[in-house]
C-alpha positions in Angstrom: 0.0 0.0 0.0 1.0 3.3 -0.9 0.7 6.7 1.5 -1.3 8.8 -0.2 -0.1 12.3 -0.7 -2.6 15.1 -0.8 -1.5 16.7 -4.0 -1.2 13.3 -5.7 -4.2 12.4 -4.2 -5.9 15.8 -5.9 -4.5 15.2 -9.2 -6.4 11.8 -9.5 -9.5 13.5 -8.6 -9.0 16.4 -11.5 -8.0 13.4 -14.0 -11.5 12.0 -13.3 -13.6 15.6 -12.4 -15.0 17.5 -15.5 -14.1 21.0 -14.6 -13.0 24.2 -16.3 -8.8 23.7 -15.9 -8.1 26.9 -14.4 -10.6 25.4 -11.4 -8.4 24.8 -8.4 -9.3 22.2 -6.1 -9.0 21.9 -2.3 -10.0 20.1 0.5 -13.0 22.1 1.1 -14.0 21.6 -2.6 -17.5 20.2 -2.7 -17.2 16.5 -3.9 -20.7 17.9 -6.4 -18.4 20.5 -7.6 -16.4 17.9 -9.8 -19.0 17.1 -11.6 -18.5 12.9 -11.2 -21.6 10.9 -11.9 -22.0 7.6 -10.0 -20.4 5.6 -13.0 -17.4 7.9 -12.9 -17.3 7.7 -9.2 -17.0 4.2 -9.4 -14.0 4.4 -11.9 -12.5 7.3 -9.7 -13.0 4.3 -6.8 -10.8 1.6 -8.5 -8.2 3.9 -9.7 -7.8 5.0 -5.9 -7.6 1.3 -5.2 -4.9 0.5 -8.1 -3.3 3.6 -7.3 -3.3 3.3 -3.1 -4.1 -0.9 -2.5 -6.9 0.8 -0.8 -10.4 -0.8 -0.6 -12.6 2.0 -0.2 -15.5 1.4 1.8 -18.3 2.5 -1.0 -21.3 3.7 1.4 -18.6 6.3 2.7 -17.2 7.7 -0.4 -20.9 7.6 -1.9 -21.9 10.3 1.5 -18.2 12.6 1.3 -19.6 15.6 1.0 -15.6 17.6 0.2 -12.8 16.3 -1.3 -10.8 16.3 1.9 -13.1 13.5 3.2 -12.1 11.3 0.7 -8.8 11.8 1.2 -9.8 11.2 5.3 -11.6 7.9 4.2 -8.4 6.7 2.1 -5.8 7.3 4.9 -8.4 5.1 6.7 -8.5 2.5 4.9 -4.7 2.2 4.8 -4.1 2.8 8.5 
């Protein structure tokens, strides 16, 4: 398993998010702000798990609300 870094962690969200490029995104950045629907969360959800060796509990990432708790529920799942 690999420690996720935040700003890696971001980059693999904008890779997925469809968003105007100048858009910066946070921590506080509304998860309905990327514009994801639930097949593209579900892509966004394996790539985490290729990317980190992370199983991420679905019911959780389906009710983040920001981006930071995703990142929150990731370093979860690898602690």
């Amino acid at each position: 398993m690999t420690k996720p870094e935040k700003q890696e962690f971001i980059a693999l969200l904008k890779s997925f998010a469809r968003l105007k490029e100048e858009m910066l995104i946070t921590e506080d950045t509304p998860i309905a702000d990327l514009g994801l629907d639930s097949i593209q969360m579900m892509f966004l959800v394996n790539a985490i798990d290729k990317r980190y060796g992370a199983v991420l509990p679905i019911h959780q990432f389906m009710e983040a609300k920001k981006v930071g708790d995703i990142f929150v529920i990731l370093q979860e799942a690898l602690a």
